[in-house]
C-alpha positions in Angstrom: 0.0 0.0 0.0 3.2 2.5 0.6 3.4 2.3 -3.0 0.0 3.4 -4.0 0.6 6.1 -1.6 3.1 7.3 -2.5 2.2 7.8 -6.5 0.3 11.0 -6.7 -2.0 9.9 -10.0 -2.9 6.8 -7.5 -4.5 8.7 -5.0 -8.0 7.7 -6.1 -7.5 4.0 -6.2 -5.3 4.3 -2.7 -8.8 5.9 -0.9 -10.9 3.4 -2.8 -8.5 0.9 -1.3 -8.4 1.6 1.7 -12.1 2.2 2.4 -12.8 -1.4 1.3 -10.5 -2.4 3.8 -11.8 -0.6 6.8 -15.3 -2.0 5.6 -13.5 -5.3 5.5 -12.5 -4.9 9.4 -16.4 -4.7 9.9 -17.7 -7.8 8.6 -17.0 -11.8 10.2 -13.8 -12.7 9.8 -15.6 -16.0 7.8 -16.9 -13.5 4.5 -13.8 -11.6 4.5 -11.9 -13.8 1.9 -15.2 -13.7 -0.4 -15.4 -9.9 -0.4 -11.9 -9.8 -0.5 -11.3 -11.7 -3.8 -14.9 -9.6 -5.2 -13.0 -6.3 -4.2 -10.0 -7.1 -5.7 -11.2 -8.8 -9.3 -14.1 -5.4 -9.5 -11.0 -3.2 -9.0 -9.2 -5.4 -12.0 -11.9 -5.3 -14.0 -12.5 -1.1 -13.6 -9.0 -0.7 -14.2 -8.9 -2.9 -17.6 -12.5 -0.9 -18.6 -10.4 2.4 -18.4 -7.3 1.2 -20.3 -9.2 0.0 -23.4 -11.1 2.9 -23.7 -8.3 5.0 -23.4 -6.8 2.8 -26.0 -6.8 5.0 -29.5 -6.1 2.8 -32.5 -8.7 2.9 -35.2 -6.5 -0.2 -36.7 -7.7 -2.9 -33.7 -10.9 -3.9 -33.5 -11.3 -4.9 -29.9 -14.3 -7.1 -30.2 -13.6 -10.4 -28.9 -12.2 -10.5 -25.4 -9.3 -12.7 -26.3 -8.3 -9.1 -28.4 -8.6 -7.5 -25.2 -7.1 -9.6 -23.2 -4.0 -9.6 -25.5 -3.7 -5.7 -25.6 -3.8 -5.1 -22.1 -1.6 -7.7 -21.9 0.8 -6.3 -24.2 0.3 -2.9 -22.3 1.8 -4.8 -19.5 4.8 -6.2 -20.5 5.9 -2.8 -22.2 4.8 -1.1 -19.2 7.3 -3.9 -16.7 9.8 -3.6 -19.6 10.3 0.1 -19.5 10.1 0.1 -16.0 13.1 -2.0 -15.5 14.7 -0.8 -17.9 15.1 2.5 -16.1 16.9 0.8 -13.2 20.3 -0.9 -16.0 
């Protein structure tokens, strides 16, 4: 969580993040997994809804989900490769 903090353009997602967890605090310990693992994949799913329609190429039709699913997943290895790329 430091590093969500941190980031300034994270701030949103850090007080959505936190919220959910002092909810979490509230509930029986036995539904905190299940809420937990709903939390997570609805944050997952927001994040991948904002990244394709951000994505601006006319050329890629992004019908199917295996389409989607490849671009963000090509989003994410250029995003880890230029991130570590920084550090060598």
């Amino acid at each position: 969580m430091y590093r969500i903090k941190k980031n300034d353009h994270l701030k949103e997602i850090y007080e959505y993040i936190n919220s959910v967890f002092e909810l979490l605090k509230l509930i029986p310990t036995h539904n905190i997994p299940f809420y937990f693992t709903k939390t997570i994949f609805d944050l997952i799913n927001i994040v991948e809804i904002k990244t394709l329609t951000n994505i601006k190429t006319p050329k890629i039709k992004l019908q199917t989900k295996f389409m989607q699913k490849l671009v963000l997943a090509s989003y994410q290895f250029l995003g880890f490769y230029f991130l570590t790329n920084k550090f060598f």
